[in-house]
N, C-alpha and C positions, 0 to 999 in steps of 0.2 A: 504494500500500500504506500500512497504519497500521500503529501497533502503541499498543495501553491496556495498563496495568495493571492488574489487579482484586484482590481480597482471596478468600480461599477456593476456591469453586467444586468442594470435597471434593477438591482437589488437596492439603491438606496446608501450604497457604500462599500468599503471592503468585504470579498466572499471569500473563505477559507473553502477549497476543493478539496478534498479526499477522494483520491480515485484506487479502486481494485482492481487489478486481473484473476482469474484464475477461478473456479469453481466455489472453493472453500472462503477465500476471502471475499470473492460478491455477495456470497449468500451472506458473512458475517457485516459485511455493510449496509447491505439491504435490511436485514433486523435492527441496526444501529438507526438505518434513516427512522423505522417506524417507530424505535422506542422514542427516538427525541420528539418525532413529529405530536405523538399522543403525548407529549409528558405535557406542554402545554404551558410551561412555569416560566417565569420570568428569570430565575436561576440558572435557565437551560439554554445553551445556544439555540437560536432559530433556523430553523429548516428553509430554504428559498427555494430548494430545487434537490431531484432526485432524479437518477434516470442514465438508460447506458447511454453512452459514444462509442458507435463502433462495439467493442468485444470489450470493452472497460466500461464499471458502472462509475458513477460519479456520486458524490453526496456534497452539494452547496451548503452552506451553513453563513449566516452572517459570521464577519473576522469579529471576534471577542478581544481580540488585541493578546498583549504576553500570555506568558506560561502561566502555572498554577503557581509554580515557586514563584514566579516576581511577586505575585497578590500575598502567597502566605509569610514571605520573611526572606 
């Protein structure tokens, strides 16, 4: 798996992509798009977009900015 950042994309601002190949890791993305998408929380990154390119699935997310470590210390 990867994950780019890009500028735009009419999401409103930076989108963080996570992309998979491979059988095991699509499916495990694919479960990740739908747990974020149902969580629903303002705690939780936003979903913008889900869906293959070509033979790679994609998962959009609004950019949250840094790591977990910059926020915890």
């Amino acid at each position: 798996m990867s994950v780019h950042v890009t500028l735009g994309l009419g999401a409103g601002g930076p989108v963080a992509i996570k992309t998979a190949t491979g059988p095991a890791s699509v499916d495990r993305l694919q479960h990740e798009a739908q747990r974020l998408h149902r969580a629903g929380h303002p705690g939780v990154v936003t979903v913008v977009g889900a869906g293959f390119v070509g033979e790679a699935f994609e998962l959009r997310t609004r950019y949250v900015g840094d790591t977990l470590a910059h926020w915890t210390g």
